[in-house]
N, C-alpha and C positions, 0 to 999 in steps of 0.2 A: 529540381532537387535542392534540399536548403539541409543545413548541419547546425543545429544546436545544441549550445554548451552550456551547461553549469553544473556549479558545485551543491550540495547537501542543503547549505544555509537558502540559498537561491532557490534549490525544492522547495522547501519549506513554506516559501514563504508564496510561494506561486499556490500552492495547496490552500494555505492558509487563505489566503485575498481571493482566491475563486469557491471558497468555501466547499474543497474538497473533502477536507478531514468533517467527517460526520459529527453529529455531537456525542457522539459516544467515547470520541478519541479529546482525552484532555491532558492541556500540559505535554506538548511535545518537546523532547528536545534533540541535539543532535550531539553523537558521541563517538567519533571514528566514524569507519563508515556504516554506521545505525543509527535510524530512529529510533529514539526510547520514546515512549508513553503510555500512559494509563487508557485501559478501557474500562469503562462505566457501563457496566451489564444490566442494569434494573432488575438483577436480584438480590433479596434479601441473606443469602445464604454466602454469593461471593461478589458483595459490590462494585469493588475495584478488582480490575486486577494488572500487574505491572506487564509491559511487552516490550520486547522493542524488533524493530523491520529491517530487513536487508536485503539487496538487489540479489540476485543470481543468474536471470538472463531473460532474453529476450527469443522469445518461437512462438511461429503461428499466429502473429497477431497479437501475440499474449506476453506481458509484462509479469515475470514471474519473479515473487520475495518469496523470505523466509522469514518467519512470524513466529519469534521466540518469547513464551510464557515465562516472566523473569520470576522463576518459584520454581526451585525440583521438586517441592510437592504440590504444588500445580502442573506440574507437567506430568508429573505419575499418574494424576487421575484426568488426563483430558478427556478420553473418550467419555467419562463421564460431565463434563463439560459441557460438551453440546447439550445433551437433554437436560444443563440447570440452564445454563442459558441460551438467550434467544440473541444473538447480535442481526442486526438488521442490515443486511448489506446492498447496496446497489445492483441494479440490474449488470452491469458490467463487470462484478468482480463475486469471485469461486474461493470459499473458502475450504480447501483441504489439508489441514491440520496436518505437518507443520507449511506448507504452501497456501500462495494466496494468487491466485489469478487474476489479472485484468486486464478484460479484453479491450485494448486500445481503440477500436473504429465504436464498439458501442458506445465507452465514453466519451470520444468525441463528437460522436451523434446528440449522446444526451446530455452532451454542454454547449449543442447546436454550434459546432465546428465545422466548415464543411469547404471542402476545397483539397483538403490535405491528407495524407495516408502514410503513417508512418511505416517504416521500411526498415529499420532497426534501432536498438537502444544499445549501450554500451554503459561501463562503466567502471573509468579506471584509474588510481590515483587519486580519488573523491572527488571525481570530477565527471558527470552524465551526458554523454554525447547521444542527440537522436538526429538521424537520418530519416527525413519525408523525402516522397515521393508526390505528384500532383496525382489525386484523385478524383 
């Protein structure tokens, strides 16, 4: 069993360099404990739009945020959202509006990780602790 720590900037930039963030996600930054950034939709009707992430918790495997539309009239009309746009998400992460799931063993399968199984995620103080377990 191993514990590791870090803060938001240290997220970042682990995402960044493993070429996490998709290229849909531009201009991230960090502000308290949230991600802000822009999503690039490849629609013509709502190009950009402002967001920003925040942890909530850790169950089942699953790494659970919350995915805030930085617009009250973007967020009035989400459900109509999905059907303008198309975001293309990886096999391992569930997007359910305002939640975003990500199933931790898929992505580290599909970052060809393999040895380790995380066992929980924490975070507190802006500061992310995960416990693995050997798998």
């Amino acid at each position: 069993m191993a514990t590791i720590n870090f803060d938001l900037e240290e997220l970042m930039q682990i995402l960044i360099s493993n070429e996490l963030l998709r290229g849909e996600i531009l201009r991230p930054k960090i502000e308290g404990e949230r991600i802000h950034f822009v999503i690039k939709t490849n629609s013509f009707l709502l190009p950009y739009i402002p967001a920003s992430l925040g942890y909530l918790s850790f169950s089942n495997n699953q790494a659970i945020f919350e995915l805030t539309i930085v617009s009250s009239y973007l967020n009035k009309a989400i459900s109509r959202l999905k059907q303008i746009i198309q975001l293309k998400l990886p096999a391992y992460m569930r997007l359910e509006y305002p939640k975003i799931f990500i199933e931790v063993d898929k992505l580290l399968e599909e970052k060809n990780i393999r040895g380790i199984r995380v066992k929980d995620v924490s975070f507190k103080n802006g500061e992310f602790t995960i416990i693995t377990c050997s798998g």
